[in-house]
N, C-alpha and C positions, 0 to 999 in steps of 0.2 A: 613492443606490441602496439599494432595500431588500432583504435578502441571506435567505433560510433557509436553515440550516445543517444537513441532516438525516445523523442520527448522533451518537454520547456517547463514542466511545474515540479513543484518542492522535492517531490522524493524524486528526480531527474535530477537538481542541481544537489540532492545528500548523495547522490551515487557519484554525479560528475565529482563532486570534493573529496568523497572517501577513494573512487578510483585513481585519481591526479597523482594520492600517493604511493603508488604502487611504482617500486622499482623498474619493474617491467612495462609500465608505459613507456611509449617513444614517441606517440601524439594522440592526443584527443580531441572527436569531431563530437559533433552535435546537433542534431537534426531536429526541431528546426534551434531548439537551445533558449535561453531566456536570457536578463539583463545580469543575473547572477551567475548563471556556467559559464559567459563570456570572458572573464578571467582566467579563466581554468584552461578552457578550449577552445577551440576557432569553431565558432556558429554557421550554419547556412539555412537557407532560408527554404526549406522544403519540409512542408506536413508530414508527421508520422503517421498518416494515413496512406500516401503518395507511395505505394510498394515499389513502381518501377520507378519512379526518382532518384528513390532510398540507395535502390539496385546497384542504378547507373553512378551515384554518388558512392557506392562503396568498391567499385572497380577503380574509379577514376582516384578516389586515395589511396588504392591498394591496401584495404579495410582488412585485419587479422581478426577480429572479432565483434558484433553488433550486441547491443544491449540495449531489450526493447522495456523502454518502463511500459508507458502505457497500455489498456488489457483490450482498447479498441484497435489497433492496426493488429493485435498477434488473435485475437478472434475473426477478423475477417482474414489470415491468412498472410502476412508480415514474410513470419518462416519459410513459409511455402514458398515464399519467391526468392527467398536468397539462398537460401541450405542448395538446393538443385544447381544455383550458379557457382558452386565451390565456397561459401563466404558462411564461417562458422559463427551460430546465434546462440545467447544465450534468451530462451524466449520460448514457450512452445508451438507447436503446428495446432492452425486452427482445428484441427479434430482435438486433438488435448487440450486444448485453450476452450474447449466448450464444458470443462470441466467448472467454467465462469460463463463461458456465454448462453447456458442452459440452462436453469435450474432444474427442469425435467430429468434430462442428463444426468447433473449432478445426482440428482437420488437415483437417480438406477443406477449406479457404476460405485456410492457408497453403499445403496441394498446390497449390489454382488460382491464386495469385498468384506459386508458385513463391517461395518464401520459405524458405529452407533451414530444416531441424529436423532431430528423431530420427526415425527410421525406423520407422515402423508393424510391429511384428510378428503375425506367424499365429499362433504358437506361444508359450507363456510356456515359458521356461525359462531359467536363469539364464547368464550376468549379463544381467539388464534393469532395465524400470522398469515397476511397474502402477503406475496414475492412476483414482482413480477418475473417472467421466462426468461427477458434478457436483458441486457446491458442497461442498465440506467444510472453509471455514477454514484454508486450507494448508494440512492435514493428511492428505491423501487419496492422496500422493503416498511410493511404496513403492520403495530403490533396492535392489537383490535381487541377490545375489552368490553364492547358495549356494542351495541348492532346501530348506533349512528355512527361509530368508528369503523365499523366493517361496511355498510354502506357506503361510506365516502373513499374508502379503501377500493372497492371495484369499481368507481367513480374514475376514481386516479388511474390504475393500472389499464380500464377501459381507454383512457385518452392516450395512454402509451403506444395503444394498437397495436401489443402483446399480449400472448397467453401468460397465464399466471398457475401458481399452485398456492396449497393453501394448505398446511403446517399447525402442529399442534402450537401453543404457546410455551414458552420453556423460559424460567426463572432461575435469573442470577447473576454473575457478574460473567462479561465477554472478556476472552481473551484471545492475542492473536500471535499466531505459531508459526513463521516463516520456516521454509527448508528450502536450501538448494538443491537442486534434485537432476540428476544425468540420464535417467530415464529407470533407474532400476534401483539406483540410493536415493537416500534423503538423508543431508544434513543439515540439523535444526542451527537457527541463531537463535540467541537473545529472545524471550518470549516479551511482548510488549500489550497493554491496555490502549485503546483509541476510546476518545467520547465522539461517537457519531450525534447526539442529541445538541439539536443548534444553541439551545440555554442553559443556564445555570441548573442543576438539579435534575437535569436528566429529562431536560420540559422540550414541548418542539418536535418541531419532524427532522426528519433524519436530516444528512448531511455527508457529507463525505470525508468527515470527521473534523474536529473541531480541536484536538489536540489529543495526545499520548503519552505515554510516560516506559523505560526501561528499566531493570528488571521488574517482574511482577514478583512478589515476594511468595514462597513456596513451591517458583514454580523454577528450581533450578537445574543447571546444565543435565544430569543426570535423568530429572524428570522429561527435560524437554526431550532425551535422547531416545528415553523410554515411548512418550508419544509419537516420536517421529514411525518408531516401529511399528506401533502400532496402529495410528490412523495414516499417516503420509504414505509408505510402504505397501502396503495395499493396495491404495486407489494408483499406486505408481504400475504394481503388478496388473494391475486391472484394467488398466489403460493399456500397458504394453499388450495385454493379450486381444484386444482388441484391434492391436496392430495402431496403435496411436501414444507410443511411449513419451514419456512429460518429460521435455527439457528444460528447465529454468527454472523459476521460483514459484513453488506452490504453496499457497498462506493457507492456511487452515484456522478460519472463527474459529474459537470453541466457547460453548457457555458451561461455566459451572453448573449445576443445578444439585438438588438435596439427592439424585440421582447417581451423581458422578459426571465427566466430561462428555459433552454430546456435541457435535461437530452444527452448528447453525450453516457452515459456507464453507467452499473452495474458491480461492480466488487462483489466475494464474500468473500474476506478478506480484512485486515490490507493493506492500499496501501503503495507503496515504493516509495520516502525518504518521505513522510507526516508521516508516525507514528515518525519518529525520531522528529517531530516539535511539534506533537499534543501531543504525549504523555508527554513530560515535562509541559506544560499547565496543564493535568490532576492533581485535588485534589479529593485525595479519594481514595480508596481500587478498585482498577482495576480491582483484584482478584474475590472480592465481586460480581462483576457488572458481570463477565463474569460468574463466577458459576451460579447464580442466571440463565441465558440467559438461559444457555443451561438445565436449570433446568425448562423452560417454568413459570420462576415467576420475574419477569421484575418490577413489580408492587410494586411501592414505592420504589424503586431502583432507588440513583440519584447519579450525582456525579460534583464536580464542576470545575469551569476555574480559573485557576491563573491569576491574573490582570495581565499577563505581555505578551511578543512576544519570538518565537522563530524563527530564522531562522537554516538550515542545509546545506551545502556545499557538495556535493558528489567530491571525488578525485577520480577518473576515471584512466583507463591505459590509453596507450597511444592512443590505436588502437580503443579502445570503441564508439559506439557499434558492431561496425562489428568483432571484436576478444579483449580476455581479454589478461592478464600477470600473469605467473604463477612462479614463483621461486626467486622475486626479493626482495635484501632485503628493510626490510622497516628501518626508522629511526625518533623518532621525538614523536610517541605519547603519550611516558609520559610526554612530554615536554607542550605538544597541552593541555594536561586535565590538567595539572597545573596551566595553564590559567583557568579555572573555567566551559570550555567548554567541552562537552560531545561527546566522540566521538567512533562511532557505527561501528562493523567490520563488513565491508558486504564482502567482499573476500579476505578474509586472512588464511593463514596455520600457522604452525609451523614446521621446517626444522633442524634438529639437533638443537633445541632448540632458532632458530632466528624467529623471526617472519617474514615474505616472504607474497606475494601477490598470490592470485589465484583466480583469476573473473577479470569483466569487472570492474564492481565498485569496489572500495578494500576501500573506509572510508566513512561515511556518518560525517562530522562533526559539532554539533550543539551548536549553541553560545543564550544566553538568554539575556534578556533584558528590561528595561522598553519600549521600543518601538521597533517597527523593525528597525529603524536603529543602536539603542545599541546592539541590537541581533546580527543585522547582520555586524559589528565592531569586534563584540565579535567571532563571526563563523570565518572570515576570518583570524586574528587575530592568531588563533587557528592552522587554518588549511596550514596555514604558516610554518607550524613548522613540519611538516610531509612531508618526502621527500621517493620518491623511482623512480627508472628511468621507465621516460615515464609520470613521471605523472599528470595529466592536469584535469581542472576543466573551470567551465564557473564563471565567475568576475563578473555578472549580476545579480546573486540570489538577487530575493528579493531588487533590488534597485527602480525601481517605488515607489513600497510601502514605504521603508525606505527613497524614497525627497517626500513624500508627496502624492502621485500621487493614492488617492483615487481608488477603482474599484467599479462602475457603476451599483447595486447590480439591475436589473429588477425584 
């Protein structure tokens, strides 16, 4: 099978390494690809924005299958242009992809499937949450406890020059719920935690996550399968009946709360750094699973967990997330993978043949383990060993979980 791999950051080259292994590869492309999938696969140099590029680059390999990481080309319509030309996506059509480029959307299509969430508010005032309406990189999400945090909160999402809603406040620990989904199943992976908070202790404004860890403890295969049923399966039927059925991977936040699980988000891809954690978990042909999705045959299509944990560290610039670092060199990551640890370029070049930083995030680095605290020994361990100026990480990934400290599964 011949595979494009469209997208250049972290969870693009966990997908390029976990798909490489699949039997049933015969070549892997990558659109536009980064310094790390280039092992893996032959690179070309066109945006996953670039729909008709993508197009004409997936005729001219005679493309079996496209795999869109990114949630910005499958909201403006990615799909739309390739499914019509005979070229099977795993990815959905931007009407089902507004199940992320919306959040207006999103609550009406979870109100009519009845899918628990936060509660829509009339009024902002604190404590809530504003969001903005669309796409902003996880960042567009404001938790407001105090009316100079909500102030500054419609500050922000005014400069977006988006609509926003505004959301009860909901306590407790996030988790996040990946399903592969053909338009009418849902098959859950691995449930995985992200710290979107840029500091130590949960300090800071968002992010687009900061590091993750695999399995979440109580939250296992059977529970995951129970959830998919019940919130993934729904918004799947509720879309279809809208005439906008969901092909590819639908993440579902959930936060715990003293309430029970309430869905914070839909997202319409692979989330970032959780694939870097989930996917080393995964046994079995990924490849398989994902063909099949977008092939609308899900059915008898399974695949399993590794008895073990992953955690994943992201090494961030300096400035992140408010500005990345572009031209620095890097040093260390053959040193880091010799350690036995995996580690994923989410913003990296190549500069007369050095390897150089260019993003916010520039490593996702991911250690495995019999338990999350081997895992996460193993990550840091790792990511020790990878140096370039400015660059900072949060020391907290994954340590509740790895002394012990259970989460609260409602």
């Amino acid at each position: 099978m011949r595979v494009l791999l469209v997208g250049s950051g972290g969870r693009e080259h966990a997908l390029a390494w976990k798909l490489a292994q699949s039997p049933s590869l015969t070549e892997l492309h990558a659109a536009p690809g980064s310094p790390g999938i280039a092992p893996l696969g032959e690179c070309h140099p066109i945006r996953a924005e670039d729909a008709e590029g993508l197009l004409a680059l997936s005729h001219e390999l005679a493309i079996d299958l496209v795999v869109v990481g990114p949630e910005v080309p499958l909201v403006a319509g990615l799909a739309d242009v390739l499914r019509p030309a005979g070229i099977a996506v795993f990815g959905p059509s931007a009407a089902a992809a507004a199940i992320e480029g919306s959040k207006s959307f999103a609550k009406e299509v979870m109100a009519a499937a009845r899918v628990p969430t936060a509660a829509s508010l009339a009024v902002a005032r604190p404590p809530c949450v504003v969001k903005a309406d669309g796409l902003s990189a996880g960042k567009g999400v404001y938790v407001c406890r105090t009316q100079a945090e909500l102030d500054a909160s419609l500050r922000a999402v005014s400069a977006l020059g988006d609509s926003f809603v505004v959301e009860e406040l909901l306590e407790g620990e996030e988790v996040s719920l990946f399903a592969i989904c053909d338009g009418r199943r849902a098959m859950p992976l691995v449930a995985a935690q992200d710290f979107k908070r840029a500091y130590d202790g949960d300090e800071g404004p968002n992010t687009g996550g900061m590091g993750s860890y695999a399995p979440v403890p109580g939250l296992d295969a059977t529970r995951a399968a129970a959830l998919a049923e019940t919130i993934h399966e729904p918004v799947l039927a509720e879309l279809a009946q809208r005439g906008a059925p969901f092909v590819g991977l639908l993440y579902a936040g959930l936060m715990m709360t003293v309430d029970g699980l309430r869905v914070l988000e839909f997202n319409c891809r692979f989330g970032d750094p959780e694939t870097q954690s989930v996917l080393p978990l995964v046994e079995g042909d990924l490849l398989q699973a994902l063909a099949a999705a977008a092939a609308g045959e899900l059915e008898g299509v399974g695949l399993a967990t590794r008895p073990e944990a992953a955690v994943t560290v992201v090494l961030a610039a300096g400035g992140y997330p408010a500005e990345g670092d572009r031209g620095s060199a890097i040093s260390g990551v053959d040193e880091a993978e010799a350690t036995g640890a995996l580690v994923f370029h989410a913003g990296t070049a190549l500069q007369g043949g050095r390897l150089v930083t260019n993003g916010g995030r520039i490593f996702g680095v991911t250690g495995l383990g019999e338990t999350v605290a081997d895992a996460r020994g193993a990550a840091y361990r790792a990511a020790d060993l990878i140096e370039f100026e400015g660059a900072r990480r949060r020391d907290d990934i994954a340590l509740a979980a790895a002394e012990g400290h259970a989460l609260e599964i409602g």
